[in-house]
C-alpha positions in Angstrom: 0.0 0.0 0.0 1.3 3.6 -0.3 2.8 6.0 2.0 5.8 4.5 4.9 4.3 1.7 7.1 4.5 1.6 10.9 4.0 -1.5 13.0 0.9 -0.2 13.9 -0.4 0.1 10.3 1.1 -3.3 9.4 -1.5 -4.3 12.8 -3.8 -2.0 10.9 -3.6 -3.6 7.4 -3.7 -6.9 9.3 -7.1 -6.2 11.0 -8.6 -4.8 7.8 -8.0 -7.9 5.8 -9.1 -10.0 8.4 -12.5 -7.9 8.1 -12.2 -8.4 4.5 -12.4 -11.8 4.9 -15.1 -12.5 7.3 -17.8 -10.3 5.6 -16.5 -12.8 2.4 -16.9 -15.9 4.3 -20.4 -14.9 5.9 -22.1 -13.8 2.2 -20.3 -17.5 1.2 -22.7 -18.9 4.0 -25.9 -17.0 4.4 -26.5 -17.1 0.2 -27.6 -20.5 -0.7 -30.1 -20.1 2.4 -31.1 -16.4 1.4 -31.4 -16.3 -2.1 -32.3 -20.0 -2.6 -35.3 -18.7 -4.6 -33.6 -16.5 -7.5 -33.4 -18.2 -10.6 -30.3 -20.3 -10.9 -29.0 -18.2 -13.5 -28.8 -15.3 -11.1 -27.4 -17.5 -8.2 -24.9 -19.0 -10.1 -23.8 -15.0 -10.7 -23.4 -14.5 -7.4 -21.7 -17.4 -6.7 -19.3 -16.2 -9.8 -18.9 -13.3 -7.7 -18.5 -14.8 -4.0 -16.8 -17.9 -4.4 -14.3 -17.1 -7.3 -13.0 -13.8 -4.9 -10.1 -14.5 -3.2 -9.4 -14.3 0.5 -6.6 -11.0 0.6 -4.1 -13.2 2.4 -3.6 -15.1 -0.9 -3.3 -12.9 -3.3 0.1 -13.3 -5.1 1.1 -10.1 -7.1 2.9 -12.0 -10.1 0.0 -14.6 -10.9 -1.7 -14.3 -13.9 -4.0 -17.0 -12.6 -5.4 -14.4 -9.7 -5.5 -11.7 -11.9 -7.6 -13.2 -14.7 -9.9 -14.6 -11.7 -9.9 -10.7 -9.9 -11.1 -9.4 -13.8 -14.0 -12.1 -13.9 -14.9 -10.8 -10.0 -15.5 -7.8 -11.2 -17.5 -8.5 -14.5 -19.6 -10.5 -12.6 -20.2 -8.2 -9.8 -21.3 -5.3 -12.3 -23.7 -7.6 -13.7 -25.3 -8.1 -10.5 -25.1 -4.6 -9.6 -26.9 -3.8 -13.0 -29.3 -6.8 -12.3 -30.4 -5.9 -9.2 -30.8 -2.4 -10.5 -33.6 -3.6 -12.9 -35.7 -5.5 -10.4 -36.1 -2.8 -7.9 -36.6 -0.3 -10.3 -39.7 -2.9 -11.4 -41.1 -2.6 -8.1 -42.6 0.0 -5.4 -39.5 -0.1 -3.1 -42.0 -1.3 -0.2 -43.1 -3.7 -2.6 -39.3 -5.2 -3.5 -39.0 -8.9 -3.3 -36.7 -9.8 -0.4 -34.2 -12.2 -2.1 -33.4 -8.9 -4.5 -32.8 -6.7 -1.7 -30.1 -9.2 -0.2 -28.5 -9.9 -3.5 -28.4 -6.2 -3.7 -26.8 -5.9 -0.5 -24.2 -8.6 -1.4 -23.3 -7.4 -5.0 -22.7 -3.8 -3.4 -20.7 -5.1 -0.4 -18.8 -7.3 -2.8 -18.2 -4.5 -5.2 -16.3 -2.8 -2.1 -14.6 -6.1 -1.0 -13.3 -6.3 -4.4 -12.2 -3.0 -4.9 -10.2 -3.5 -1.6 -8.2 -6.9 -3.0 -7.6 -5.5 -6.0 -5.6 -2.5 -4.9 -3.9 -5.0 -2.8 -3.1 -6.9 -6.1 -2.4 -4.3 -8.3 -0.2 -1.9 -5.7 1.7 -5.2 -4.9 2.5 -5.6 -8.6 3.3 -1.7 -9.2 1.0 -2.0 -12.4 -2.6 -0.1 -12.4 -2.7 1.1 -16.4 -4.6 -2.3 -17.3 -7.2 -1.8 -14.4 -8.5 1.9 -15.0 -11.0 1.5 -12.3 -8.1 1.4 -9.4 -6.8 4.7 -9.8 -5.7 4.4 -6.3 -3.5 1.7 -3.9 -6.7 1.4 -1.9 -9.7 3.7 -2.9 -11.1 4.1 0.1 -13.8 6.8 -1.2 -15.3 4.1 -3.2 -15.1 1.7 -1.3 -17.3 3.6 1.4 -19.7 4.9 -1.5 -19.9 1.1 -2.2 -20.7 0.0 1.5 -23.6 2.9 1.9 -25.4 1.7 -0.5 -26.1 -1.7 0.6 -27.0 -0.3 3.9 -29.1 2.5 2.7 -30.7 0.5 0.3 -30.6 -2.8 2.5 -32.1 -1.1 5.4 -33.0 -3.4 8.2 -32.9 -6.6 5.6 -29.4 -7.0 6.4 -28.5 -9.6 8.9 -27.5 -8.1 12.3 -24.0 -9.8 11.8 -23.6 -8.9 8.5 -24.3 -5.7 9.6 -21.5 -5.8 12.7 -19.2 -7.1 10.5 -19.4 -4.0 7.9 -19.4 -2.1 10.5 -16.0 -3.2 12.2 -14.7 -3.5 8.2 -15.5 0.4 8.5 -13.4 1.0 11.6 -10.6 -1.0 10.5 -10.8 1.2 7.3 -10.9 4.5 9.0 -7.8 2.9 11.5 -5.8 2.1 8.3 -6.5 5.1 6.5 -5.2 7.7 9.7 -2.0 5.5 10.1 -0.5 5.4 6.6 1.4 8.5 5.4 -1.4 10.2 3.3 0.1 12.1 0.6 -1.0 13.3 -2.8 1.5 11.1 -4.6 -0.1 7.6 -3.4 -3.7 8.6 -4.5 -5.3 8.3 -1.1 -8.0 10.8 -1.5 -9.4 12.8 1.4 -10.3 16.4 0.4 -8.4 19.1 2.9 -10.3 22.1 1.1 -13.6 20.8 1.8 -12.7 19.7 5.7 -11.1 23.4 6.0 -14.0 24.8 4.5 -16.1 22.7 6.8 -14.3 23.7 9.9 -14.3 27.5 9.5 -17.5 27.3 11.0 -18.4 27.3 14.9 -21.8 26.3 14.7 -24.2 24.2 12.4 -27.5 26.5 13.8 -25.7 29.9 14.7 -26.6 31.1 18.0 -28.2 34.6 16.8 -30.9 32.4 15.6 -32.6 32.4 18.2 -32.9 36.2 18.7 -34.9 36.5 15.3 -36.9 33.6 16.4 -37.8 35.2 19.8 -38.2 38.9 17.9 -39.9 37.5 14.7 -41.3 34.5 14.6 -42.6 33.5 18.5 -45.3 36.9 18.1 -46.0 35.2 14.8 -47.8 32.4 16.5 -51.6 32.0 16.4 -52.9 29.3 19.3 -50.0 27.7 21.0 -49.7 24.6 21.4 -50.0 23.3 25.7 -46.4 22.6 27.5 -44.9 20.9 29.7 -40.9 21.6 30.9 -39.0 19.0 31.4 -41.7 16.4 31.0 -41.4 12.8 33.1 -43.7 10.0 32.5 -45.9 10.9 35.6 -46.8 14.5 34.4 -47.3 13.2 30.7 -49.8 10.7 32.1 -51.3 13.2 34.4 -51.8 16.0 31.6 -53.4 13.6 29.2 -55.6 11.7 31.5 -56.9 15.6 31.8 -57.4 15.8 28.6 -59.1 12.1 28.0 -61.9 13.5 30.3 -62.9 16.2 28.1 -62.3 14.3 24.8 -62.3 11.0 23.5 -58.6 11.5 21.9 -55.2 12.7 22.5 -54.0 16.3 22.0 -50.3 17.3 20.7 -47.9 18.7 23.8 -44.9 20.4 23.7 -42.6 18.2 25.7 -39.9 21.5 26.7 -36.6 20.2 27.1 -36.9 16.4 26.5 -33.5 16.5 25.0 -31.2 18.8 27.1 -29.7 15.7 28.5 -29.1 13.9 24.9 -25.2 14.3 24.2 -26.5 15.4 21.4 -28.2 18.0 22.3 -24.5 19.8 22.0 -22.6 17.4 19.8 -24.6 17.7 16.8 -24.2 21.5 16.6 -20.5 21.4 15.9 -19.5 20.7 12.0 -16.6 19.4 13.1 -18.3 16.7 15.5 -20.3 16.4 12.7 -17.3 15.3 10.1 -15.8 13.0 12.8 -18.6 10.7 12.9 -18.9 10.4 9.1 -15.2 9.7 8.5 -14.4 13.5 7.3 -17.5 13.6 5.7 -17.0 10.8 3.7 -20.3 8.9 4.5 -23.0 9.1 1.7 -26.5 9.7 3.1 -29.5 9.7 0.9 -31.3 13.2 -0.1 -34.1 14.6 -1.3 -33.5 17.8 -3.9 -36.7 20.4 -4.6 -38.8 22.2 -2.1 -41.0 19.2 -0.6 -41.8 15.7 -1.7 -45.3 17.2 -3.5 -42.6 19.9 -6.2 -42.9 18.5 -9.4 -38.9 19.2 -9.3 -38.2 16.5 -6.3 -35.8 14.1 -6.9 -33.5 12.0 -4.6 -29.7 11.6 -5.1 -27.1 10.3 -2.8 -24.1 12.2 -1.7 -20.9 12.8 0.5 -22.1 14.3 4.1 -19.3 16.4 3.7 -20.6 17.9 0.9 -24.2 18.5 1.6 -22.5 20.0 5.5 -20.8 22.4 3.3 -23.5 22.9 1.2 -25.7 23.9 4.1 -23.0 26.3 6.1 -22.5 28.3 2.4 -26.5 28.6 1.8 -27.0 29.9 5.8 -24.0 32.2 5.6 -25.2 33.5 2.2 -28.8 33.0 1.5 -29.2 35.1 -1.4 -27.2 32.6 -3.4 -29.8 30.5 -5.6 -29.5 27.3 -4.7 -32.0 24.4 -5.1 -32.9 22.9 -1.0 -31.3 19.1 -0.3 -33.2 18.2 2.5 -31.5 14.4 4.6 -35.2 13.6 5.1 -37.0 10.8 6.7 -33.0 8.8 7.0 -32.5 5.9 9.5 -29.5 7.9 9.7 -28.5 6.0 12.8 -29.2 2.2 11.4 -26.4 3.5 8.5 -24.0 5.2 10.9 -23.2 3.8 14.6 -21.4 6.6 16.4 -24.5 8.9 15.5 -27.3 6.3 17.5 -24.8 6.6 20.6 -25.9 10.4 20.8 -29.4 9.8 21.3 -31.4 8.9 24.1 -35.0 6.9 24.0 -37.2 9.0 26.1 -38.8 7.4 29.0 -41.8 8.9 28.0 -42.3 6.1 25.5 -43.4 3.3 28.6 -45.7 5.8 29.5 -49.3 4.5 30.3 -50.7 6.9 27.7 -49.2 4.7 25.1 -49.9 1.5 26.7 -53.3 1.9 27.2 -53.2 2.6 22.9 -51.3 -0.8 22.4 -54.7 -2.7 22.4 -54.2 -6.5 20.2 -51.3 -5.2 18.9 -47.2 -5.2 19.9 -45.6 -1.6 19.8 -42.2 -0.6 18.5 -40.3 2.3 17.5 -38.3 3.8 14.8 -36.1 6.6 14.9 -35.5 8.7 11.6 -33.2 12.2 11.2 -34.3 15.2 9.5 -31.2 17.3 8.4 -31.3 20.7 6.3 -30.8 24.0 6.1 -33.8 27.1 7.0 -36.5 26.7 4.8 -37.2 22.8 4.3 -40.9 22.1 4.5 -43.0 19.5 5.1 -46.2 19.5 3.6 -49.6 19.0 5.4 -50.2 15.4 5.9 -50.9 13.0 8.4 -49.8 9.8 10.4 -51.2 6.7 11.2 -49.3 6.7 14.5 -48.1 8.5 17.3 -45.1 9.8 17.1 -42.6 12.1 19.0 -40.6 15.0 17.0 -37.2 16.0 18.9 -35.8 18.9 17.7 -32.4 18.5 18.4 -30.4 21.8 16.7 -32.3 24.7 15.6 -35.8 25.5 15.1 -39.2 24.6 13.7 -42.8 25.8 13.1 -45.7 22.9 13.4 -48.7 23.5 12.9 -51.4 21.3 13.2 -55.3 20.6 12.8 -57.1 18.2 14.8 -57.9 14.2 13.9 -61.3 14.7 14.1 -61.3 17.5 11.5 -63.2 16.2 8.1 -61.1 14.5 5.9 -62.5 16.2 2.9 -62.2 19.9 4.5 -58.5 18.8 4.1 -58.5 17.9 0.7 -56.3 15.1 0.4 -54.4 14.0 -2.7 -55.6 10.9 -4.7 -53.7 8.3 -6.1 -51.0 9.8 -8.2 -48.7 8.3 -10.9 -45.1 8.7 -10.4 -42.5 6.8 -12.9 -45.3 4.8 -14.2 -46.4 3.8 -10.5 -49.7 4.4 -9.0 -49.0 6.0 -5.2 -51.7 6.7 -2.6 -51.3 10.3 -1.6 -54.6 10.1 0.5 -52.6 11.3 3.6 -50.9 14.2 2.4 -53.5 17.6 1.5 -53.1 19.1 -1.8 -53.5 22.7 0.3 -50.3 24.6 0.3 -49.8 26.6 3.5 -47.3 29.2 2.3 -49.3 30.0 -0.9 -53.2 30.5 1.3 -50.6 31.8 4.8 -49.4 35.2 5.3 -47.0 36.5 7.7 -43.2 36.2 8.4 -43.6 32.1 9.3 -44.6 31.9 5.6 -41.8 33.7 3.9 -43.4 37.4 3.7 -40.9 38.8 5.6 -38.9 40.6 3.2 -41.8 42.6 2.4 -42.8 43.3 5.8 -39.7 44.9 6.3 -38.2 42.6 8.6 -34.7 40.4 9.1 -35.4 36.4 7.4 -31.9 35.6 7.9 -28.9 35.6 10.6 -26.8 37.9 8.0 -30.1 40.6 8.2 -29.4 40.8 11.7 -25.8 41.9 11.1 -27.0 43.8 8.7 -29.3 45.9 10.7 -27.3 46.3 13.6 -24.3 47.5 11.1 -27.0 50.2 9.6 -27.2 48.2 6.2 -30.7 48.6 6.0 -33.3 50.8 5.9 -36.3 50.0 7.8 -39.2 51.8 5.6 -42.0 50.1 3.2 -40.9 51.4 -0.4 -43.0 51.5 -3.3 -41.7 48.5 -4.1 -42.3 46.8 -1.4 -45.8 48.0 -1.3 -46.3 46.9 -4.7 -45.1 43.3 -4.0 -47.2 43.3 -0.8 -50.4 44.1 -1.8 -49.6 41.4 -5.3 -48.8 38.7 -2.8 -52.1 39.3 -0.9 -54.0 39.4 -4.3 -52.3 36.0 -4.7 -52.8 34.7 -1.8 -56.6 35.7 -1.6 -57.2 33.9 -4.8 -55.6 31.2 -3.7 -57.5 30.7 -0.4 -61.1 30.8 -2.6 -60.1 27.7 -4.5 -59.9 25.7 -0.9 -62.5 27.7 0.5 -63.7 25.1 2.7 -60.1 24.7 4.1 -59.6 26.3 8.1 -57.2 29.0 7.3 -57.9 31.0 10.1 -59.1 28.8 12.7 -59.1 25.4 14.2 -55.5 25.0 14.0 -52.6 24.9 16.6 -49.0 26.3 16.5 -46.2 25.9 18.1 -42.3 26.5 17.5 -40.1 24.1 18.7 -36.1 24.6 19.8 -32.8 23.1 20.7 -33.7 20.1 22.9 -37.4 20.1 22.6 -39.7 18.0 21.7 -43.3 17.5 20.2 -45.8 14.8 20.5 -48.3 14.8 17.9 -50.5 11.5 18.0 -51.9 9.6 15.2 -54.4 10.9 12.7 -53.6 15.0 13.1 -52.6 16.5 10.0 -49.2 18.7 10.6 -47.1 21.0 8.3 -43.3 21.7 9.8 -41.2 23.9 8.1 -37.6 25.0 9.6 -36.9 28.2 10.8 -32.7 27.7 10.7 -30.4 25.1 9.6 -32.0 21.8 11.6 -31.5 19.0 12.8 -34.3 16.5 13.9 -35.1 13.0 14.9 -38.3 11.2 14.9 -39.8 8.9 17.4 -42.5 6.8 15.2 -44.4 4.4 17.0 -45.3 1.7 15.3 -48.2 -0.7 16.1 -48.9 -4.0 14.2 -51.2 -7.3 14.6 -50.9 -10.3 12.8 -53.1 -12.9 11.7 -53.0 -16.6 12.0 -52.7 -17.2 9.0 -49.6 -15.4 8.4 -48.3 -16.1 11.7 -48.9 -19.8 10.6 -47.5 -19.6 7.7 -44.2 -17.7 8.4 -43.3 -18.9 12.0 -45.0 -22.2 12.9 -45.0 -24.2 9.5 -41.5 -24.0 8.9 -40.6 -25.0 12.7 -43.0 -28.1 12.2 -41.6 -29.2 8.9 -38.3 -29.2 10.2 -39.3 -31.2 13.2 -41.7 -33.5 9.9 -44.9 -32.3 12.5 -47.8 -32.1 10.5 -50.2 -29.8 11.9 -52.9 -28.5 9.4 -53.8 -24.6 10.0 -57.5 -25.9 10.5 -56.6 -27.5 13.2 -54.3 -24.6 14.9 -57.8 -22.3 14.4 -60.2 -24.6 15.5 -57.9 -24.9 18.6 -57.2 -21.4 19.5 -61.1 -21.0 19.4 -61.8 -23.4 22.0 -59.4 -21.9 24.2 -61.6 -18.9 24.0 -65.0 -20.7 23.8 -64.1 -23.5 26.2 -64.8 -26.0 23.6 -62.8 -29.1 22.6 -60.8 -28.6 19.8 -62.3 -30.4 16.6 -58.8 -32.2 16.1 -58.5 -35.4 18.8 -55.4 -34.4 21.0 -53.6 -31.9 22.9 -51.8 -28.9 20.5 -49.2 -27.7 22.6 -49.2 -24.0 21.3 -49.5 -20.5 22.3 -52.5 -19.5 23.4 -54.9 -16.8 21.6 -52.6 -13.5 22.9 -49.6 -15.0 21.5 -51.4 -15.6 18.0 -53.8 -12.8 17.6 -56.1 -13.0 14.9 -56.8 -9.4 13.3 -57.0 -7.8 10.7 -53.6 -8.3 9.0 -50.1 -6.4 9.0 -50.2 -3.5 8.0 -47.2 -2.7 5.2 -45.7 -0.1 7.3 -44.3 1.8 3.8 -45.2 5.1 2.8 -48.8 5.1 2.3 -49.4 1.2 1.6 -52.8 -0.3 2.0 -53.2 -3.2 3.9 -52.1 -6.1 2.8 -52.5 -10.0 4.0 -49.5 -11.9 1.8 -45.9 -12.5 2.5 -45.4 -11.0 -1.0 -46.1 -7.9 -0.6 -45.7 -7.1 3.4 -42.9 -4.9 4.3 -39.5 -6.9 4.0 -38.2 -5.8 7.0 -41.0 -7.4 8.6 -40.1 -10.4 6.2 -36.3 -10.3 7.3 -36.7 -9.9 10.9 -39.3 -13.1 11.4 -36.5 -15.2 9.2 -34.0 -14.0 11.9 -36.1 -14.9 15.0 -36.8 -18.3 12.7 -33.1 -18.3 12.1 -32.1 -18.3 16.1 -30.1 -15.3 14.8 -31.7 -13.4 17.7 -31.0 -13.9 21.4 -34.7 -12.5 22.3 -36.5 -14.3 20.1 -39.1 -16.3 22.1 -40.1 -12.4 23.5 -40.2 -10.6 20.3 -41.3 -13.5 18.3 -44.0 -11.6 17.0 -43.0 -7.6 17.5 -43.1 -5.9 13.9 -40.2 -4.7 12.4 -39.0 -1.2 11.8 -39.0 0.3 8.4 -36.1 -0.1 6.7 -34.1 2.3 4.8 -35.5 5.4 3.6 -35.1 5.9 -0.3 -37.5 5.1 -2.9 -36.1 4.6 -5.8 -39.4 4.2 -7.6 -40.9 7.7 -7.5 -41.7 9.6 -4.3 -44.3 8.7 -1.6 -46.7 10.0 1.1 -44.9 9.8 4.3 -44.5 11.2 8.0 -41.9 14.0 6.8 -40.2 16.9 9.5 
């Protein structure tokens, strides 16, 4: 490899080829079980791929042998990559069959495993020309851009030790990578300008934020949303038991200060912290480009963190630069990036009774997303089937929100729209634009009202930059903008624009719980950064529970229990009946296997479905684990639904709970 070795890097390069080699070994072993329904043709690509790679501890640097086998590696990995490409592209991501989403995670993660042992080969032999892709000893930029994408794509489908293993590959990368001599000369590329750049800046959300929030924005507010400071489970319970008595749902709180204690909470303010955790920056995240998900511009691209941080700090420190808003929206940021989860605390808040008393015939759990962007990323009006708790974490936000019980059509929710040739339900997102019906300075009139929208105003006007009168021009654009937005308001005239709505502003370490079914619209006040608490509820039917957990136990055991006879038996448990089979079942009882209405496919904006096929794949994934025994606490979470994996669509966009 290049630069002057150490001892310690020669441990280093030891350590990271042993990583190589286990993540090698464990694809080897988990692929015949995995993707043992693909067509042979495609498993007998992968296997091209995964067997035919060579373990980095034999790689001999003057053996034509290993480098004709390395070049067939890599043609058969980019015909998996472009394979697996095609079939998810065919499919509604939620809708992706789980054997593709594992041989995509394999084809990426072998991409990066090959990339590794070739600049092993090729540096050993001092010859690159004939391999054009290897510009580099070891390029450890792609081969990070490589891991990312399995695990954004892959989500929560990727074993938990295939995940640890990545994730300890990663470390041993990073390790290797600080203890070589990094010069220009050996092509190890990390890019100094951009980490400079990056760390000329003190603070992600400047602290003269909040004086424009507090002078502009807080008198702004129309009927605040209740609070309670430094919320504990007892006072949560206590303040909605209140409010049970004098309705028959839950209201939205803000939960002040449910995140001071995060570490966090100061952490995530500091672009430098920032580029430690995502190896200089070097992480590529998922984002969303255009002004919300509902912009006929919005598209989704991935990128360097280190780039989009950069991109951020320039547009706050000079927001008259025309830009178009990325928006790190809606990410299991913390599933992709370890040191990141560490910073976060799950509020106890979450055992409260409140919640229990809402987990009626079905099993709770809860994902955690992140919301990152700069001031002015919006969210349209939409709602949730579940509860859910926002944490703001740096900077600020405006919610507001109308009430569950508010008629659906007095919303006007979107229909089922066609997006790349898919049909998407859009039922729980409005088609009524806030900014456009909204005036004030929480709706982007400020410039016309004559007052500061951004951090660099207030310099301005403290330096005497600006004039503080209402022009002709500014007249002229006010009263247009009201014309506009009058006109606007009559086509949704049945729409509560000036009523039966609350409001609310949420800051550094706050929180916001908004329970299921009320609509919301968030937009951010200054560069933000935001995780969501999404509780997630889900029942399953015997049928399915059948059919995924019991029949495969019983068929390896060659137990032949018909599913007739598992009903009739769980219904004489309730009825005190006998069974109509002769014999004792010995099974769960009735609360283990609750019959209902089926899972629900917890993707964005999925109908209810009842088939393996199409329910979520984590879901899928995480019953083969517990079936697997790859899960210590399997008898308790045997039947807990899974989290939502990763957080792109590739096919289109789609409704979702956005921040």
């Amino acid at each position: 490899m290049g630069g002057s070795s150490t001892p310690s890097s020669t441990n280093s390069v030891t350590d990271l080829r042993s990583q190589a080699d286990k993540i090698r070994e464990e694809i080897r072993r988990t692929a015949p079980e995995q993707l043992s329904t693909l067509p042979k043709s495609i498993f007998s690509l992968h296997t091209e791929a995964a067997r035919s790679l060579p373990p980095t501890s034999s790689i001999s640097p003057h053996s034509d042998e290993d480098k004709a086998i390395l070049l067939r590696v890599k043609t058969a990995i980019i015909a998996l990559r472009a394979l697996c490409q095609t079939k998810i592209n065919a499919y509604p991501f939620s809708s992706v069959p789980l054997p593709f989403l594992q041989l995509h995670t394999h084809a990426w993660i072998l991409s990066a495993l090959h990339r590794y042992t070739s600049s092993l080969y090729y540096a050993n032999v001092g010859d690159r020309s004939s391999y054009s892709e290897y510009e580099t000893n070891v390029p450890f930029d792609a081969i990070i851009f490589d891991i990312d994408t399995a695990l954004i794509i892959g989500g929560s489908s990727i074993p938990l030790h295939l995940r640890r293993l990545v994730n300890e590959f990663l470390e041993a990368l990073y390790a290797a990578e600080e203890e070589f001599d990094v010069d220009s000369s050996n092509g190890i590329s990390e890019d100094q300008t951009l980490t400079s750049s990056i760390k000329r800046f003190s603070y992600f959300c400047p602290p003269e934020y909040k004086e424009l929030i507090d002078t502009i924005y807080f008198p702004s507010l129309y009927a605040r949303i209740p609070t309670i400071a430094s919320p504990t489970i007892p006072s949560f319970d206590a303040y909605m038991d209140q409010i049970l008595l004098k309705s028959a749902s839950l209201q939205p709180v803000h939960l002040r200060g449910i995140a001071v204690t995060w570490p966090a909470f100061k952490a995530w303010n500091s672009p430098s912290y920032l580029l430690s955790v995502t190896n200089n920056g070097r992480r590529v995240v998922p984002v969303e480009i255009g002004k919300s998900y509902v912009s006929d511009s919005w598209t989704q691209e991935f990128r360097t963190f280190g780039a989009l941080l950069l991109h951020w700090l320039q547009h706050d420190s000079q927001p008259d630069r025309a830009c178009p808003t990325t928006y790190l929206a809606q990410h299991d940021l913390f599933l992709q990036i370890d040191p990141l989860r560490a910073d976060i605390l799950t509020p106890d808040l979450i055992h409260s009774a409140t919640f229990a008393r809402r987990e009626t015939s079905t099993t709770k759990m809860t994902l955690i997303n992140a919301w990152v962007g700069p001031a002015g990323t919006i969210s349209p009006l939409h709602t949730d089937p579940h509860d859910n708790i926002l944490v703001q974490v740096v900077g600020y936000k405006y919610v507001r929100l109308y009430s569950a019980i508010v008629s659906k059509e007095k919303m006007y929710p979107r229909g089922i729209e066609n997006q790349i040739g898919i049909g998407v339900d859009m039922g729980n997102t409005s088609a009524v634009e806030l900014e456009r019906g909204c005036f004030g300075a929480l709706f982007g009139d400020a410039d016309v009202l004559d007052l500061p929208t951004s951090v660099s105003d207030i310099h301005d006007r403290r330096n005497g930059k600006e004039e503080n009168e209402l022009d002709g021009d500014k007249f002229a654009r006010l009263r247009e903008r009201m014309l506009d937005k009058k006109n606007y308001r009559d086509e949704y005239e049945g729409f509560g624009w000036d009523g039966e709505f609350l409001d609310c502003i949420i800051g550094p370490g706050d929180g916001l719980f908004i329970p299921a079914g009320w609509w919301h619209y968030v937009k951010s006040l200054s560069p933000s950064f935001t995780t969501t608490l999404l509780f997630l509820f889900c029942t399953v039917t015997l049928t399915l529970a059948y059919k995924w957990a019991l029949q495969p136990i019983l068929k390896k055991y060659n137990i032949d229990i018909p599913l007739h006879d598992i009903s009739s038996y769980l219904q004489s448990l309730n009825s005190n009946s006998p069974p109509t089979r002769s014999g004792d079942i010995a099974l769960a009882g009735p609360d283990e296997l609750e019959a209902g209405v089926g899972i629900s496919n917890l993707g964005r904006g999925r109908d209810v479905v009842e088939t393996r096929e199409h329910m979520d794949w984590e879901q899928r994934t995480r019953y083969q684990e517990i079936l697997n025994g790859e899960e210590d606490d399997a008898d308790d979470e045997f039947f807990d639904a899974a989290s939502i994996a990763g957080s792109i669509i590739p096919n289109g966009r789609a409704p979702a709970s956005r921040r």
